[in-house]
C-alpha positions in Angstrom: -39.9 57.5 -35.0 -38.7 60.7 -33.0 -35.5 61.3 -32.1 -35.7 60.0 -28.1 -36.7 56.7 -29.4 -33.7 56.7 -32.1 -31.4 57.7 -29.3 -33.0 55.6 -26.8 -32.4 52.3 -29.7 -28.9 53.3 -30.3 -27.9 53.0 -26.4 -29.6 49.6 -26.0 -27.6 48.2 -29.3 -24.2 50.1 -27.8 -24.9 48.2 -24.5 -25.6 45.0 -26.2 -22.0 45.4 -28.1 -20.6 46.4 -24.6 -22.0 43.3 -23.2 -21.2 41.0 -26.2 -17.3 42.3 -26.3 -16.8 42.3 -22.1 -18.2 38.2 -22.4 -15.8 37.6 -25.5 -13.0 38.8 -23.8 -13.7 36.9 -20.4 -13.8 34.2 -22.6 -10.5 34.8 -24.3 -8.6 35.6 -21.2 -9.9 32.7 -18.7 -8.9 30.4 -22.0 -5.5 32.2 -21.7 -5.5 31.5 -18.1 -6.5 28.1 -17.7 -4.6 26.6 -20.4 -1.0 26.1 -18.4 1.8 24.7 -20.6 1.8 20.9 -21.0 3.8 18.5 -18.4 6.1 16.7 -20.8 7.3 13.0 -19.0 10.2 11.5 -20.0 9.9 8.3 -22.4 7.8 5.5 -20.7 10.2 3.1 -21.8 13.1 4.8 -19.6 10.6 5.0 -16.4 9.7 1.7 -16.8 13.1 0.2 -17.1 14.0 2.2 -14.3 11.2 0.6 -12.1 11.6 -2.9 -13.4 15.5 -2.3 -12.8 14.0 -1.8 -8.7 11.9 -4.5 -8.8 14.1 -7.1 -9.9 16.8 -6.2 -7.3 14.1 -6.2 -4.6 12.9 -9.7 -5.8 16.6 -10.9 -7.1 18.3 -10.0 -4.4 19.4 -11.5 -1.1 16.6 -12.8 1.6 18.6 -10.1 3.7 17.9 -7.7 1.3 14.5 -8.7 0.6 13.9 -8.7 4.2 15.3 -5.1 4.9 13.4 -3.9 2.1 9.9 -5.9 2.7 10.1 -7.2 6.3 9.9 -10.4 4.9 11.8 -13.1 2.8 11.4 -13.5 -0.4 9.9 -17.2 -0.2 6.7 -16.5 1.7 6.5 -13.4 0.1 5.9 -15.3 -3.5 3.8 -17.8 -1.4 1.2 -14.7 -0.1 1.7 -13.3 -3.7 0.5 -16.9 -5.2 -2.1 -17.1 -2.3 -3.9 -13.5 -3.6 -3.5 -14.5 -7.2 -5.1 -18.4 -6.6 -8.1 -17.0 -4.7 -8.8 -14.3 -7.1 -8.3 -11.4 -4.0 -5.9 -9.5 -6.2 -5.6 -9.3 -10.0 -2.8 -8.2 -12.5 -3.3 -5.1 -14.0 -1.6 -3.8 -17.6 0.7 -1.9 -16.1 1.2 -3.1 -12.5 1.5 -7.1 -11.3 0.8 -8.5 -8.2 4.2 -8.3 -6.9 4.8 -4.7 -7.1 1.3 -3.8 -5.2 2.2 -6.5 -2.0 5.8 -4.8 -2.1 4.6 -1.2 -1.9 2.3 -2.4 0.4 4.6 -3.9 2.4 7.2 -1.4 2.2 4.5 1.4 3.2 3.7 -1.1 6.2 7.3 -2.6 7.4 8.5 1.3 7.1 5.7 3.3 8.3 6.2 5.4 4.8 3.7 7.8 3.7 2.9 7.5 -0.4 4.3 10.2 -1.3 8.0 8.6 -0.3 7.1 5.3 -1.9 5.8 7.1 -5.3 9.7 7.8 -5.8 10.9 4.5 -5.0 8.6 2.7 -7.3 7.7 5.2 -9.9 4.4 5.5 -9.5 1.5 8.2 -8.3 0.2 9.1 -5.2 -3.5 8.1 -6.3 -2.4 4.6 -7.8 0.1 3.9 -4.6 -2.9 4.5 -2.6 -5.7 2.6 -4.6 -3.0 -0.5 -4.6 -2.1 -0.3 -1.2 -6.4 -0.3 -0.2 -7.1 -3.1 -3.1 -4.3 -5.3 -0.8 -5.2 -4.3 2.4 -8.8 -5.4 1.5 -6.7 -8.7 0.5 -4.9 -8.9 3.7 -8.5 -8.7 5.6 -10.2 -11.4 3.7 -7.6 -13.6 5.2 -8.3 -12.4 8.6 -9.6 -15.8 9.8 -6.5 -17.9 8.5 -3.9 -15.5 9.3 -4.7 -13.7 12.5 -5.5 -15.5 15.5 -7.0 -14.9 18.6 -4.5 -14.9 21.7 -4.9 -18.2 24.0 -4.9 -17.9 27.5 -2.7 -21.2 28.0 0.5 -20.5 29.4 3.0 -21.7 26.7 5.2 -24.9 27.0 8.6 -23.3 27.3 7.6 -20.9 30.3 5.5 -23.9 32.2 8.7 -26.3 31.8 11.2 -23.4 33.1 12.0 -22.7 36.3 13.6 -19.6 35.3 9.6 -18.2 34.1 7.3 -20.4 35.6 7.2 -19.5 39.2 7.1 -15.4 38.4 4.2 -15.8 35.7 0.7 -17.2 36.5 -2.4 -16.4 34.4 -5.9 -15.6 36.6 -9.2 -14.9 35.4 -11.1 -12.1 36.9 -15.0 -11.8 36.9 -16.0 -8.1 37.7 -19.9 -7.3 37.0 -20.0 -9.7 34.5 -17.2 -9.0 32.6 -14.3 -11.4 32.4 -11.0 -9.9 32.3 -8.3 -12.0 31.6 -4.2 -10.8 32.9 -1.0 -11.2 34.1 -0.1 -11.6 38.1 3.4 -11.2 38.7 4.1 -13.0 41.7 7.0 -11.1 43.4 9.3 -12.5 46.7 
């Protein structure tokens, strides 16, 4: 072995440690960087008192209360809650019942809140706030065909009986091109 190829040997293996040290401390330093300090939470037991404390007063408290709060009394909301849980359209979790997910949904609803408002109110995330509030919504529209219905073109009793309403409001039919288009004449004097 001449002395080129010696010298030519001792530059690959000086590269190779180059490249061997440059990876190990990529390594080093991207562990370094990624690893951020822990989020400590407070004791689970002290969060979930707090949000149990919540939910009783929203579910204990006054139907004015409970209807400020929910947009609806606290009777038919046990009766819809009892309604999701017979038909099997909503399910207790371990750490969230039925109650809590109709009342955030509710509350996100009757308030126009975004999540991240009600994730202070009831002590829970953004992602479980939002995958409770689409597991009832999904609830709510398998009840579309008891709960919401169509609009009747019948004039209702207590306008037809009143002379007050009656002779201003008169329902008409109109057939354009095949399409039926249904409205309100007002008759004026």
């Amino acid at each position: 072995m001449d002395l080129a190829d010696r010298r030519r040997q001792m530059i690959r293996r000086g590269s190779a440690l180059v490249v061997v040290l440059c990876v190990w401390a990529m390594v080093r330093f991207r562990r370094l960087y990624n690893s951020r300090p822990a989020i400590t939470y407070g004791p689970l037991s002290a969060r979930d008192e707090q949000r149990q404390r919540n939910l009783s007063f929203i579910y204990n408290s006054t139907d004015t209360h409970c209807v400020e709060l929910l947009r609806m009394r606290r009777a038919p909301f046990f009766q819809l809650c009892d309604l999701f849980r017979s038909r099997g359209l909503l399910k207790d979790t371990i750490y969230c019942n039925i109650e809590e997910q109709v009342s955030m949904f509710l509350h996100i609803v009757g308030h126009n809140q975004r999540f991240s408002c009600i994730k202070l109110t009831y002590r829970r995330s953004t992602e479980t706030t939002s995958r409770h509030f689409q597991e009832v919504l999904y609830a709510v529209g398998e009840l579309r065909n008891e709960m919401i219905l169509p609009p009747s073109s019948a004039v209702p009793i207590k306008i037809q009986n009143s002379r007050r309403w009656h002779p201003y409001f008169k329902v008409r039919v109109y057939t354009r091109k095949l399409e039926t288009l249904k409205g309100i004449m007002y008759l004026s004097h």
